[in-house]
C-alpha positions as MATLAB code, in Angstrom:
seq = 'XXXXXXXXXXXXXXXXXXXXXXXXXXXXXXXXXXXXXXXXXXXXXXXXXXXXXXXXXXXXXXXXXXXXXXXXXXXXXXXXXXXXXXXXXXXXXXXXXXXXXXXXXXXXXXXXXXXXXXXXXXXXXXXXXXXXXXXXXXXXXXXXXXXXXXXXXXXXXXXXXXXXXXXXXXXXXXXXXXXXXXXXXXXXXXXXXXXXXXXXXXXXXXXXXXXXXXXXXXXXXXXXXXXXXXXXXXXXXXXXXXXXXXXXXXXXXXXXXXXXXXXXXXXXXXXXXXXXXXXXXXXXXXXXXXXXXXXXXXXXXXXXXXXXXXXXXXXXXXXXXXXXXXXXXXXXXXXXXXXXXXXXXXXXXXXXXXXXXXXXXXXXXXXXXXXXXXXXXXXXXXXXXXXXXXXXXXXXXXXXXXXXXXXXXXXXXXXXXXXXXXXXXXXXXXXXXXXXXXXXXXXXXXXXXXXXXXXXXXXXXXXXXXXXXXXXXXXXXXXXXXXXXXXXXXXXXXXXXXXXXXXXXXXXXXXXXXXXXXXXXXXXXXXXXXXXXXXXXXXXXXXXXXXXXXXXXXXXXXXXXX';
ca = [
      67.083  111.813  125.196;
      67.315  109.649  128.389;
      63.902  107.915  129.304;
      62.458  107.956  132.755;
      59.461  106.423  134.710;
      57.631  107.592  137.618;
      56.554  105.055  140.640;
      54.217  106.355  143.556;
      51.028  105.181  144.630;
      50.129  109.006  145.461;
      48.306  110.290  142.947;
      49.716  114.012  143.596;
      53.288  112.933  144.520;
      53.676  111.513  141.273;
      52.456  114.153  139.191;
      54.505  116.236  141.611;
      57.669  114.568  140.696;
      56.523  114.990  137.372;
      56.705  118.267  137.698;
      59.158  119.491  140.301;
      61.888  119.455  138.071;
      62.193  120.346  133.552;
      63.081  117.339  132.890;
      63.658  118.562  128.741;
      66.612  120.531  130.186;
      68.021  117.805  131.614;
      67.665  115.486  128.301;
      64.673  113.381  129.614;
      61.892  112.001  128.780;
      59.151  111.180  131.292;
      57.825  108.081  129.149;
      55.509  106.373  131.737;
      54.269  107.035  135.635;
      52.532  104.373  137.637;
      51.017  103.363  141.018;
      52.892  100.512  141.876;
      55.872   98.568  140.995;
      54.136   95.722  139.856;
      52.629   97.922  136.662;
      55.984   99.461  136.400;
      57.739   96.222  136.071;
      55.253   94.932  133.641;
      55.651   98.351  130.997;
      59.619   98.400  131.480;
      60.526   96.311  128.868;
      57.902   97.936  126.682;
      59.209  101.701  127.532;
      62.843  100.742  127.131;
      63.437  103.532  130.660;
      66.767  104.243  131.519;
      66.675  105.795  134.796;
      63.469  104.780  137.855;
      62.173  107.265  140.291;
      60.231  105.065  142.547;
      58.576  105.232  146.016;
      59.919  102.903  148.480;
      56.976  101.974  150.519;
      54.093  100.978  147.857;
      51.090   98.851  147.506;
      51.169   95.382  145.345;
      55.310   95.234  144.705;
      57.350   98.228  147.230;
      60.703   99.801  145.828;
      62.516   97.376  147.303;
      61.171   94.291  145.454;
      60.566   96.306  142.495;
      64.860   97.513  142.308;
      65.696   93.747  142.768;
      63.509   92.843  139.970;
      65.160   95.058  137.592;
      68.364   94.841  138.604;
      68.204   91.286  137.344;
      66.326   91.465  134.233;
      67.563   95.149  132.963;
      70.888   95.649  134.810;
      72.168   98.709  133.094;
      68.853  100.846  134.081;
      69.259  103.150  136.943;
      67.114  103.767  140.273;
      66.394  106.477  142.649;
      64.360  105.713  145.762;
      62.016  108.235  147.504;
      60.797  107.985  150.661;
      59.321  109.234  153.631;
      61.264  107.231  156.106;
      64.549  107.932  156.602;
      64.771  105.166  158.574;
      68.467  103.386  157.802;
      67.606   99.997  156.835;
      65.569  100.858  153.495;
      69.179  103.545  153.082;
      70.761   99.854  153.470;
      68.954   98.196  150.857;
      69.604  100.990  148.471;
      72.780  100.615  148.822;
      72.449   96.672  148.560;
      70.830   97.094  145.341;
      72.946   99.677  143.611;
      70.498  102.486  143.752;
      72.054  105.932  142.337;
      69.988  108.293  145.067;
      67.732  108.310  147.797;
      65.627  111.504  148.155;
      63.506  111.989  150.999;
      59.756  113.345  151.141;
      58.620  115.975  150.910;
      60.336  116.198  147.458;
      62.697  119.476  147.133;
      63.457  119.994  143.419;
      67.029  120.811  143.681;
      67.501  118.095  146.219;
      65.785  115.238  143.137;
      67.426  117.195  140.376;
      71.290  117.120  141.870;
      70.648  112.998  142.417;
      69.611  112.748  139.053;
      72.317  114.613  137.659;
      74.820  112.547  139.349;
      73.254  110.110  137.687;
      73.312  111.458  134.361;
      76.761  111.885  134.547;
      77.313  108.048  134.573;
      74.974  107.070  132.053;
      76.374  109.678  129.387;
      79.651  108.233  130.062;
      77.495  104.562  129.454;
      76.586  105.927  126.485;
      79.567  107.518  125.138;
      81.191  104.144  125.644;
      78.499  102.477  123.779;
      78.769  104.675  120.715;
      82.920  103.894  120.904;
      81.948  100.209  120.825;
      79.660  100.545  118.067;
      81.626  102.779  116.264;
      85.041  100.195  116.726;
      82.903   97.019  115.584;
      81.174   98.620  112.851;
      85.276   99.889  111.774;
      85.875   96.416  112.701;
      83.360   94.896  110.309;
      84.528   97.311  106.899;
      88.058   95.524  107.566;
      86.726   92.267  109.276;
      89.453   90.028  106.493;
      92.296   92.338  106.944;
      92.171   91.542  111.229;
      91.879   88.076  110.757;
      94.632   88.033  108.801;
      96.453   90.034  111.288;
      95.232   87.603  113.979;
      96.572   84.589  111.633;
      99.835   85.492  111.619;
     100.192   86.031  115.154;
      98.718   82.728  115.649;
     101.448   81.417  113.222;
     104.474   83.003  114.788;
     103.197   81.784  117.856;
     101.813   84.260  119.937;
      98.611   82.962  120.562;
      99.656   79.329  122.631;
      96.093   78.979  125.041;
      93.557   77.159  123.517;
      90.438   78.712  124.883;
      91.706   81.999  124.021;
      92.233   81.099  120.472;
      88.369   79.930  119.947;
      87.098   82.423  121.645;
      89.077   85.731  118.880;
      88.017   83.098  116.407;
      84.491   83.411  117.380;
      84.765   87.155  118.299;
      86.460   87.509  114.675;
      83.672   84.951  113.355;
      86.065   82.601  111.197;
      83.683   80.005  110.369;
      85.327   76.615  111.409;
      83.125   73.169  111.162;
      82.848   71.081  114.424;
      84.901   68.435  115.300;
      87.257   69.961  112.916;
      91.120   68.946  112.551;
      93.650   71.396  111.503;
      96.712   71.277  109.095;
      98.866   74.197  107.469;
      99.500   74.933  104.009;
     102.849   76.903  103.181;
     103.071   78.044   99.586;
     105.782   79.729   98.111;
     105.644   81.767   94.423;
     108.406   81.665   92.464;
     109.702   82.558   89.058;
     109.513   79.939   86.420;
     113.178   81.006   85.334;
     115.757   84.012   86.638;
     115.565   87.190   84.992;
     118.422   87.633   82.724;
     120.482   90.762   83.346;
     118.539   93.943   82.730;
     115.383   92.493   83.026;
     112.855   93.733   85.712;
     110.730   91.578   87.626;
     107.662   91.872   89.192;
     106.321   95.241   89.216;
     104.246   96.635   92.313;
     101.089   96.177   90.187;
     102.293   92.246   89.494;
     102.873   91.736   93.551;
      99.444   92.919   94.938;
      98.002   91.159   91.791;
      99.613   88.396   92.796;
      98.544   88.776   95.816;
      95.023   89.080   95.088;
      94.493   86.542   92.547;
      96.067   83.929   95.556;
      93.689   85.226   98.133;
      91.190   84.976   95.504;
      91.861   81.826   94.886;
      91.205   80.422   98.397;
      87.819   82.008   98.599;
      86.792   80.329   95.946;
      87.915   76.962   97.033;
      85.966   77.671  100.375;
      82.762   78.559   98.656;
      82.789   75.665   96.034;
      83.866   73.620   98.687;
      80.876   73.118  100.377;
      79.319   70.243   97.947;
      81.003   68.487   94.959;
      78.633   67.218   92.511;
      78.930   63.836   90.855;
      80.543   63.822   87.806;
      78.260   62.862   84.404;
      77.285   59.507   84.428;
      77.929   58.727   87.544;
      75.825   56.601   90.187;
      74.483   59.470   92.447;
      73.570   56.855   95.083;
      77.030   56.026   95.373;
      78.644   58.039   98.707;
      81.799   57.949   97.371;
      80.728   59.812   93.941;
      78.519   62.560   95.395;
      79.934   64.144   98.870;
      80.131   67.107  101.071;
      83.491   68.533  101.031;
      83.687   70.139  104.769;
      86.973   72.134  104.430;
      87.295   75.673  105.433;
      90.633   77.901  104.030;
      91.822   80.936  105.150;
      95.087   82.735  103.259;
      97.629   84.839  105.414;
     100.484   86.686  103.347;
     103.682   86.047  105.673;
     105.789   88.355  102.880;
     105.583   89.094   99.125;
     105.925   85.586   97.423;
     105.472   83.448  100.765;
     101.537   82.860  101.573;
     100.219   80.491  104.239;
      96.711   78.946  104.353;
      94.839   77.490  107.293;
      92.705   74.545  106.228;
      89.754   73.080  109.073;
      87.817   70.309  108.382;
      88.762   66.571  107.462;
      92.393   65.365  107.207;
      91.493   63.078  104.435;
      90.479   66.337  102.144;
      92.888   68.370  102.794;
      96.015   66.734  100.050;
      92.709   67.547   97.610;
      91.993   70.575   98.565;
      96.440   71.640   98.198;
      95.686   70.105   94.872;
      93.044   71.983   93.939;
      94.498   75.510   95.497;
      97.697   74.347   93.279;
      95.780   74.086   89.987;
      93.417   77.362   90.298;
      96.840   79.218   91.198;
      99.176   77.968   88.527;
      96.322   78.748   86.097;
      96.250   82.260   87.008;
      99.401   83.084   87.121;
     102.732   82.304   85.018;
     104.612   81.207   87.654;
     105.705   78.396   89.803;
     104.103   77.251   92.793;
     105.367   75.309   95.781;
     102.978   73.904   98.512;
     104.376   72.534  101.382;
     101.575   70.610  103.907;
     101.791   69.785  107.487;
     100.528   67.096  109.595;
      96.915   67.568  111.215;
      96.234   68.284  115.170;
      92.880   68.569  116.686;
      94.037   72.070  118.122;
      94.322   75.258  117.544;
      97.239   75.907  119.648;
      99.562   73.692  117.497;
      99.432   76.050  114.753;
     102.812   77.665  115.079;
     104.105   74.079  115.324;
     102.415   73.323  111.880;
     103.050   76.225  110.291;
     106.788   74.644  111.266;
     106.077   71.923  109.205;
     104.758   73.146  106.525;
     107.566   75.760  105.746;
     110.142   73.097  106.147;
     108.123   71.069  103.325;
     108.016   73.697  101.072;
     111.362   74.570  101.663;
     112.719   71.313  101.290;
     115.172   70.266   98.677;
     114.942   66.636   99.032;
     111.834   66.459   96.651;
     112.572   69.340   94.499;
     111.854   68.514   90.819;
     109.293   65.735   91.334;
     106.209   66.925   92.976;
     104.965   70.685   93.143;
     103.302   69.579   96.524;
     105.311   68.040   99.939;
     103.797   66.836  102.686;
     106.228   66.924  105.683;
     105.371   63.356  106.428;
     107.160   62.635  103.381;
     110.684   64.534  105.029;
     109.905   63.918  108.284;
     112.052   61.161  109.519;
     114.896   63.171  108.072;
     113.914   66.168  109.368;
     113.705   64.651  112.868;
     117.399   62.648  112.570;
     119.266   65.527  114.301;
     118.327   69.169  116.157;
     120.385   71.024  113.451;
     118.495   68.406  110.797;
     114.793   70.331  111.681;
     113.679   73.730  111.664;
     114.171   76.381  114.491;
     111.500   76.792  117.201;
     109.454   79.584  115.545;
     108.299   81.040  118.565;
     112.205   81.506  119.540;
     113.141   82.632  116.429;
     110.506   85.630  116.047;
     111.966   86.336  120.052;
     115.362   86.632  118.904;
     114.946   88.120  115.498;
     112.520   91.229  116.996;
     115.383   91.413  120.055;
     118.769   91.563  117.711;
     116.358   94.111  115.631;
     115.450   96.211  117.770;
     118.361   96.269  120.376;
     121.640   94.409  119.009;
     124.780   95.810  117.675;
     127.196   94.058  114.941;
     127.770   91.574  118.592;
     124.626   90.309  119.001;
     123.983   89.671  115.061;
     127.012   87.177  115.089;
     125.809   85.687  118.909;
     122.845   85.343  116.853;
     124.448   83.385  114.050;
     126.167   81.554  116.321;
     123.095   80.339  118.413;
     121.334   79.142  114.850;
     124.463   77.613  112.857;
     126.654   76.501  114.775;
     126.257   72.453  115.937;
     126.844   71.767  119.292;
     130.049   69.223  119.655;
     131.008   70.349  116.281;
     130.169   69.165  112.529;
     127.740   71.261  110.687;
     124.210   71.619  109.642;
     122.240   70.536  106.985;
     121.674   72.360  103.807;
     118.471   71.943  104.379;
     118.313   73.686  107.826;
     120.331   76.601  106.844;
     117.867   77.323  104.101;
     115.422   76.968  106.375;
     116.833   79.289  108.796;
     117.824   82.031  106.702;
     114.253   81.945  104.950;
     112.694   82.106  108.312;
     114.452   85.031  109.345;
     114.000   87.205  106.720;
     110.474   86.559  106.902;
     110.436   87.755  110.142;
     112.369   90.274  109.697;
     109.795   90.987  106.886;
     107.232   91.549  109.982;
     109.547   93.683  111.722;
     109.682   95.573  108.624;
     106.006   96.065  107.980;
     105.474   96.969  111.780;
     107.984  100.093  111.019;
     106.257  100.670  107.480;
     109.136   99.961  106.153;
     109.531   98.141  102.443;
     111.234   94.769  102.002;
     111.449   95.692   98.171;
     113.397   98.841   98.937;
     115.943   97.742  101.337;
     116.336   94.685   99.740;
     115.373   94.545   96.330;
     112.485   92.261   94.843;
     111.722   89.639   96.687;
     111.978   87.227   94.287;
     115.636   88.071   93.678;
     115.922   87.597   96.941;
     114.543   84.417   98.103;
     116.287   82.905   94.776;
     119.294   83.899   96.748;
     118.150   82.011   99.374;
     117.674   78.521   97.215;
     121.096   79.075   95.634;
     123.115   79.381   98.517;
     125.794   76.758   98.443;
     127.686   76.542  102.023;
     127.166   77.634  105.712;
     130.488   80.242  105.675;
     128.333   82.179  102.274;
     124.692   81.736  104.027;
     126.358   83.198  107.477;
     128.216   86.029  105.595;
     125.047   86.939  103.320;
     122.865   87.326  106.031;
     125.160   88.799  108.436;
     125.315   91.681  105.824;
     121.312   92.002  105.447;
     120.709   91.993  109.224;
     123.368   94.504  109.603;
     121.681   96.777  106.826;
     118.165   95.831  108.260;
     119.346   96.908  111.748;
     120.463  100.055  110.636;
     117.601  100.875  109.009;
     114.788  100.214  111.756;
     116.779  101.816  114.214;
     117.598  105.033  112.061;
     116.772  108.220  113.670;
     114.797  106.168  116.679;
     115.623  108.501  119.298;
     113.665  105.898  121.508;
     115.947  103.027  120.652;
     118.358  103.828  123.548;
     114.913  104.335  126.231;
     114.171  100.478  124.839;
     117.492   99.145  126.000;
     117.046  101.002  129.383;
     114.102   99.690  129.922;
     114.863   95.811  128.712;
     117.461   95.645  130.999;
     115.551   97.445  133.946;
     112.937   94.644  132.992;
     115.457   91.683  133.485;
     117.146   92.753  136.408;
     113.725   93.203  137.785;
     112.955   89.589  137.013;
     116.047   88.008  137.854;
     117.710   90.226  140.955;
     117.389   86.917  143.241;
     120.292   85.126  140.618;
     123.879   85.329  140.389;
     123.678   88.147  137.549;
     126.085   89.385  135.718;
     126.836   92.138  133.419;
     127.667   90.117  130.714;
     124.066   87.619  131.310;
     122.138   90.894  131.260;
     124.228   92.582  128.001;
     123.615   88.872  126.525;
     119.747   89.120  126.574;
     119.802   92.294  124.587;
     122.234   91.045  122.104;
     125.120   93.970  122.916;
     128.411   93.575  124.310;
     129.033   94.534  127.977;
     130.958   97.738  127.016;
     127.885   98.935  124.826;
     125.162   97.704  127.018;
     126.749   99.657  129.937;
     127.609  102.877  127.707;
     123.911  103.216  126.712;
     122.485  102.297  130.154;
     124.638  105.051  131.533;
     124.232  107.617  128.804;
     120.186  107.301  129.545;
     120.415  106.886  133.292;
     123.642  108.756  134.832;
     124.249  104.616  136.594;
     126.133  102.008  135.346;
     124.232   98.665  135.443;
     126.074   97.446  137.721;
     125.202  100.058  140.278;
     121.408  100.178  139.099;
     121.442   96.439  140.142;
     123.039   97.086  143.404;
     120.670  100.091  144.252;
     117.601   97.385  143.304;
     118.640   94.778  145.132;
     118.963   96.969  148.193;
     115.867   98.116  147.752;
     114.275   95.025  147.858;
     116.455   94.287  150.928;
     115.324   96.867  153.097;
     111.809   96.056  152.449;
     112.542   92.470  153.645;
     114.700   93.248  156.659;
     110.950   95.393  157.340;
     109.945   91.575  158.333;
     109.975   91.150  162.553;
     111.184   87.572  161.470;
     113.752   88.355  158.571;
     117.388   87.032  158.856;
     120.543   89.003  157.145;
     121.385   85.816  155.271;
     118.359   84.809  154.195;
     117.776   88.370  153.007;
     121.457   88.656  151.046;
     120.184   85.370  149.653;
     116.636   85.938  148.290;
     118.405   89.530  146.697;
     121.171   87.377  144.830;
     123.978   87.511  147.112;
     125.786   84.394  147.409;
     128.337   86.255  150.205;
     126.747   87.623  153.305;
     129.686   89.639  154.018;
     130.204   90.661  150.683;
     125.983   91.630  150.975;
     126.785   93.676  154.337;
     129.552   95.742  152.980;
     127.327   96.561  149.659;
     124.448   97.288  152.122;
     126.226   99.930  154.210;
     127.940  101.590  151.331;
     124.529  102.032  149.805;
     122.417  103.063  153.350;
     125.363  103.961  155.589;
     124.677  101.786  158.326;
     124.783   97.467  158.289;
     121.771   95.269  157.678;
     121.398   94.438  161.051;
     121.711   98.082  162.291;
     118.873   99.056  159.507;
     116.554   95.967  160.989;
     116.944   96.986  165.027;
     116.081  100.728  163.791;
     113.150   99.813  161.693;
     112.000   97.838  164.573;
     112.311  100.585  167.089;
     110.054  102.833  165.321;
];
C-alpha cells in the first residue's frame, strides 16, 4: 500500500478529499490529514507518505513553501496541488517544483482520482525498480567473492585503466583496502613436483577445485591472521620491532587451473613476508611445487595490469630457477628491460589481439599474429625467456576466452599441468611458434564452431573501423589486417552477409558523409573529398557521380536551391 497525507486548512474540504475518492482500491493509505503545511512537514518523516494532496493557499506554511520543503528533504515523495485559483502563476510553480497534478476546487472525484493515478503509475514503476535493485544486491551479496574476483581479473588484463573508477567498484564491491596503501602483485604458479610417467593420470577434477580451494583458502587466512602478530615467547613486548601490526590485505584471483594471482595492499616492506608466508601455508597443503613471482609496488590502482606484468615474468623466469621458490622482478629486471623482445608483451595488447584472432582470424591472422609477437624487428631473435613468456600469456588468455564460451581448457587441451610443462620445456622459437600455431588453430576452431553469428561479428568489426577511420587513406588490406583475415576472406564474408564488397560499402559511407557536408552553405569540394579520405579530388568527383548521378558541385547548388 502507497501512503498519502491530506493538507487543507478547511475543515470539510479535507475530510472531503478524504472521501471523494476509495482510496483502498487504488492501494492507499490515507495515513495523516492536517491544517497546514507546517504540521504536515513536521509528521512527514514520522508517516513515511509517499504521495501529498495539499491546498495551495494555506495559513502558517502555503503549498508552495510546503512542496519546496519536501522536495529537498524527501525528494522521491510526490505532490498534487489543489486550489481554487486557477490563476497561472501558482500552475507555474507547480511545474517549478515537480508537482504530479494540479486539481482545481471544487474537487470532482474523477478529476483527483485520474491525477493520482497518473501518479501511481510512476511510483509503481519506482517501486518495481526498487525491488530489482534490492533483489540484484541482495544476489549480489550471496556471490559478493565470486564478482570481485571477476572484477580482479579484468583489472589485471587491463580493462579497468581510470583511477577513480577503480576505487569507486572497489568500494561499491567493498574490498577492504587500508589507507595510504601501496600495491604490488603476486603471480603464483602450481606445478608438479615431477612429470607423470606414461600411463599415469594427473590431477583429477576433484584435485583441481581442491586445489583451488585450499589456495584461496590459504589467502584468507593470511588476511585474517594478518591483522596483529604477537611477540614471540620471551620476547621484550615493549620492543616495536617484536610486537607489530601487520597491515596487509590479500585477495586471490584464479587466471586458469594451476596459475593464481594475488593482490596484496598495505606496506611494501611486508609484502616479501607475507609471499613467504602464502608460500609456506600452500606447500604445506598440498604436494606440489609452488612458484611465486612478486612485482614492484605503485601507489595506484591503475598500474595493476602493469604489475601483474611483472609478476608473471618473475614467476616465469628461468634465470633463478632452482634457487629460490620466490622472485621478485627487481631481481630480473635489468635483464628484462635490456631489449623490447627481452620483456614481456603489453598485456592490455595481448588480451586485444588474442580475443580478435579468436574470435575473427583465419589460419592468416594466427601466423600475422606470430609474427607481430616473435619476430625481432631488424632481425636476431628473442629471448627464451620472452617466448615462454609469450606463449604462457596467451594461453592464459585464451583460457578466458575459453571460460567466456563455457568451454573447458582440460578438454581441448588436456590437463593443464601437461600443458604448461610443455610450455617450460620448450627448447627453440621455430618448436614454440609451431606448437602454438597448432593450439590456436584447434582453439579457433572450436570457439567459432557452429557460431552462426561469427560471420555478423566480422560485418560488424569492419563496419566499426571504416566508421572510425573513413577520413584515412584505407585500404582493403588495413581493414582485413585489423580482423586478422586475408583480403580475399575478409571481402568473401563481408559480401556473403551484406550483398557489397568492402570496398563499395566504404565508398557508399564516405559519400554519405559527403553529402551531408556539401549540406554546409560554406563547404568546398576539396575540402569535402579530403575530410572523407580522398587524397584525389577528381578521382572523389568521378566516385561521387557514379554513386548520386550528378557531381559534387551540382549536388551542393541543388541542395542550396531548395
Amino acid at each position: 500500500m502507497f501512503k498519502l497525507i491530506i493538507v487543507d486548512d478547511n475543515k470539510y474540504e479535507r475530510m472531503g478529499i478524504k472521501q471523494a475518492v476509495d482510496w483502498a482500491s487504488l492501494g492507499i493509505e490515507v495515513v495523516g490529514t492536517f491544517a497546514n503545511g507546517a504540521d504536515a512537514l513536521a509528521s512527514v518523516g514520522e508517516l513515511h507518505p509517499d504521495l501529498i494532496v495539499t491546498d495551495i493557499a494555506m495559513p502558517m506554511m502555503n503549498g508552495i513553501v510546503l512542496a519546496e520543503r519536501v522536495r529537498e528533504q524527501y525528494p522521491a515523495i510526490k505532490i498534487i496541488f489543489t486550489s481554487c485559483h486557477s490563476d497561472f502563476e501558482f500552475a507555474k510553480s507547480a511545474v517549478n517544483l515537480g508537482v504530479y497534478g494540479y486539481v482545481l476546487k471544487p474537487i470532482i472525484s474523477g478529476e483527483l482520482e485520474t491525477a493520482v493515478q497518473g501518479v501511481l503509475g510512476e511510483m509503481t514503476e519506482r517501486e518495481r525498480r526498487e525491488r530489482e535493485r534490492s533483489g540484484m544486491l541482495r544476489q549480489l551479496e550471496g556471490m559478493l567473492p565470486l564478482v570481485q574476483e571477476q572484477f580482479f581479473k579484468e583489472l589485471l588484463l587491463g580493462n579497468f585503466r581510470d583511477e577513480g573508477d577503480i576505487r569507486e567498484r572497489i568500494d561499491f564491491l567493498r574490498v577492504s583496502i587500508p589507507d595510504n596503501s601501496s600495491f604490488a602483485m603476486l603471480a603464483l604458479d602450481v606445478r608438479e613436483e615431477a612429470e607423470p610417467t606414461s600411463g599415469e593420470l594427473s590431477h583429477s577434477v576433484v584435485d583441481t577445485y581442491y586445489q583451488s580451494y585450499t589456495i584461496k583458502k590459504a589467502v584468507g587466512a593470511l588476511a585474517q591472521r594478518a591483522s596483529f602478530e604477537p611477540a614471540a615467547d620471551g620476547e621484550d613486548t615493549s620492543n616495536e620491532e617484536a610486537s607489530r601490526e601487520r597491515r596487509v590485505s590479500a585477495y586471490p584471483v584464479q587466471m586458469a587451473g594451476d596459475s593464481f594471482a594475488v593482490l596484496l595492499f598495505g606496506e611494501p616492506d611486508q609484502f616479501l613476508e607475507t609471499a613467504v608466508d602464502l608460500h609456506l601455508m600452500i606447500t604445506e597443503r598440498l604436494d606440489r611445487s609452488v612458484i611465486i613471482g612478486m612485482s614492484q609496488t605503485s601507489a595506484s590502482l591503475a598500474d595493476m595490469a602493469e604489475l601483474y606484468r611483472q609478476a608473471r615474468q618473475a614467476a616465469l623466469t628461468t634465470f633463478y630457477e632452482g634457487s629460490s621458490p620466490i622472485i621478485a622482478y627487481s631481481e630480473i629486471e635489468d635483464r628484462a628491460e635490456r631489449s623490447p623482445f627481452d620483456a614481456v608483451p603489453g598485456l592490455e595488447s595481448l588480451y586485444g589481439d588474442v580475443k580478435a584472432l579468436l574470435s575473427y582470424g583465419g589460419e592468416e591472422g594466427i601466423d600475422a599474429f606470430l609474427d607481430k609477437y616473435l619476430i625481432v624487428p631488424g632481425g636476431g631473435a628473442p629471448s627464451e625467456s620472452y617466448v615462454k613468456v609469450f606463449v604462457f600469456m596467451t594461453l592464459n588468455l585464451a583460457s578466458v576466452q575459453l571460460e567466456e564460451a563455457n568451454k573447458s581448457f582440460r578438454l581441448l587441451l588436456g590437463e593443464e599441468p601437461a600443458v604448461w610443462s610443455r610450455v617450460n620445456g620448450l627448447s627453440s622459437v621455430k618448436e614454440a611458434r609451431g606448437w602454438l600455431r597448432h593450439i590456436l588453430k584447434a582453439l579457433r576452431e572450436q570457439l567459432t564452431e557452429r557460431n552462426p553469428t561469427k560471420n555478423q561479428k566480422v560485418v560488424d568489426q569492419i563496419r566499426e573501423i571504416i566508421g572510425h577511420r573513413y577520413s584515412e587513406p584505407l585500404t582493403i588490406e588495413d581493414i582485413s589486417k585489423s580482423v586478422y583475415l586475408s583480403g580475399r576472406h575478409a571481402n568473401h564474408i563481408f559480401k556473403k552477409e551484406t550483398g557489397q564488397t568492402i570496398f563499395d560499402y566504404l565508398i557508399d559511407y564516405r559519400i554519405g558523409i559527403a553529402k551531408g557536408l556539401l549540406k554546409e552553405q560554406d563547404s568546398k569540394v576539396a575540402l569535402v573529398a579530403e575530410e572523407v579520405g580522398y587524397v584525389n579530388t577528381s578521382y572523389f568527383c568521378l566516385a561521387f557521380k557514379k554513386n548520386v548521378g550528378m557531381t559534387p558541385a551540382e549536388y551542393k547548388n541543388k541542395v542550396m536551391l531548395r
